[in-house]
C-alpha positions in Angstrom: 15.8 -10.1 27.9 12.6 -10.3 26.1 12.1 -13.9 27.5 10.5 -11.8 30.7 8.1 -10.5 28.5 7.1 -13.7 26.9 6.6 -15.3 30.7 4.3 -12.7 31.6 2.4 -13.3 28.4 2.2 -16.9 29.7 0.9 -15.5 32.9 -1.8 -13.4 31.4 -2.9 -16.5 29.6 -2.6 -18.5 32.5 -4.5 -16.1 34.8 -7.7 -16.0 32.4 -7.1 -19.7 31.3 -8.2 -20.3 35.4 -10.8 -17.3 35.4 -12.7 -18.8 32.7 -12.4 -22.4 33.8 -12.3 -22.2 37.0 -8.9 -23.9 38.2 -6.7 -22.7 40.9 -3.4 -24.6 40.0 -1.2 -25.1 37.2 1.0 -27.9 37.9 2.5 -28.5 34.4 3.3 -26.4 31.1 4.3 -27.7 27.9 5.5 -24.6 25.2 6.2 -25.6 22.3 9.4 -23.4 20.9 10.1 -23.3 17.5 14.0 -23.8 16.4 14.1 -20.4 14.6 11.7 -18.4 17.6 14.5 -16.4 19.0 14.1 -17.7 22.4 16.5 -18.9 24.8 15.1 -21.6 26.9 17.3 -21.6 29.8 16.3 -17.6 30.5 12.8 -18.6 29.8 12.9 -21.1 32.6 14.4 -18.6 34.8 12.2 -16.2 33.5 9.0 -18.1 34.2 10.0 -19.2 37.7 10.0 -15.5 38.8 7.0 -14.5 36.7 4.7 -17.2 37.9 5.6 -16.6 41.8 1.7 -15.4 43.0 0.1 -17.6 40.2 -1.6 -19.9 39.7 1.5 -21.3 38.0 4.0 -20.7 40.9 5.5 -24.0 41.1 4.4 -25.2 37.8 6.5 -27.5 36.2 7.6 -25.9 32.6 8.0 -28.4 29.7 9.9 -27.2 26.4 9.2 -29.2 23.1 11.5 -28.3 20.6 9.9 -27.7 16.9 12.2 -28.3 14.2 13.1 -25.6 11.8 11.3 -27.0 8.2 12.1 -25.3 4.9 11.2 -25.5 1.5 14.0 -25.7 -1.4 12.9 -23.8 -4.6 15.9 -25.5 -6.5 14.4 -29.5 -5.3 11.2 -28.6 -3.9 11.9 -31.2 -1.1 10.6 -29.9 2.1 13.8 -30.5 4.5 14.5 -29.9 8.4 17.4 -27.3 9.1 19.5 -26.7 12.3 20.1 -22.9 10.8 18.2 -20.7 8.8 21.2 -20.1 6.3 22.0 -23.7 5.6 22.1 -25.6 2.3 19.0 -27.8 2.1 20.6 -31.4 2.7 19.0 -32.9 0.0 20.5 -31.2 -3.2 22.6 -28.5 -1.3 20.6 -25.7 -2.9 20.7 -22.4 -0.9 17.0 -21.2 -2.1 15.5 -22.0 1.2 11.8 -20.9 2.0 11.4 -21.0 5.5 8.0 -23.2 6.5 8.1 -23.7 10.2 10.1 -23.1 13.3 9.6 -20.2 14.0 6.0 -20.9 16.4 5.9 -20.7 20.0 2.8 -21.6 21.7 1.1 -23.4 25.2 0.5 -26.7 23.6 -1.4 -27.9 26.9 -1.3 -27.1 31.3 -2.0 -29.7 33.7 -4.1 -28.0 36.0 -6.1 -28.6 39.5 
C-alpha cells in the first residue's frame, strides 16, 4: 500500500511546515489528487489517520479535491477531460490522446493553529 508512504510524506511536510512557521496544530488538509495519480483515497484517509497520530496533524481533518484527467488529441487538437487514460477524446473520438494533467498530487493548503 504505497498510500502509507505518501501519508508519511505528508507528515514530513507537515512536521517542517510547523518547524519553520511556528504552528503547533493542523486542523485541516486539502490534497489535491489528480484522476490519473494512482491513489486510492479511501486507503489514503485510513492511511493518514494512523500516520498523523503524534503530529501535529493528529486529528486533522483531510480534504480530497479531485483534478480531472485533461488530454490533448493530436487528431483535433481539442484539449478534452477523460475519466480513463485509454478513452477516445469525446470530441472527434480520436484515440491519439496526449496526456496533460491528472496525474498531480499536492498539499494545496492546511489550516493550522
Amino acid at each position: 500500500m504505497h498510500e502509507m508512504s505518501i501519508a508519511e510524506g505528508i507528515r514530513g511536510v507537515i512536521e517542517d511546515a510547523a518547524r519553520a512557521n511556528g504552528f503547533s496544530r493542523v486542523t485541516t488538509l486539502r490534497l489535491e489528487i489528480g484522476r490519473f495519480a494512482g491513489v486510492e483515497k479511501h486507503a489514503l484517509e485510513f492511511a493518514f489517520d494512523v500516520v498523523m497520530r503524534g503530529s501535529p496533524a493528529e486529528g486533522a481533518e483531510l480534504q480530497i479535491i479531485d483534478i480531472p484527467g485533461k488530454a490533448l488529441c493530436y487528431d483535433c487538437a481539442g484539449t478534452v477531460e477523460v475519466e480513463h487514460r485509454l478513452d477516445p477524446c469525446p470530441i472527434c473520438g480520436g484515440g491519439k490522446l496526449l496526456v496533460q494533467g491528472g496525474e498531480e498530487m499536492r498539499i494545496k493548503d492546511m489550516e493550522v493553529l
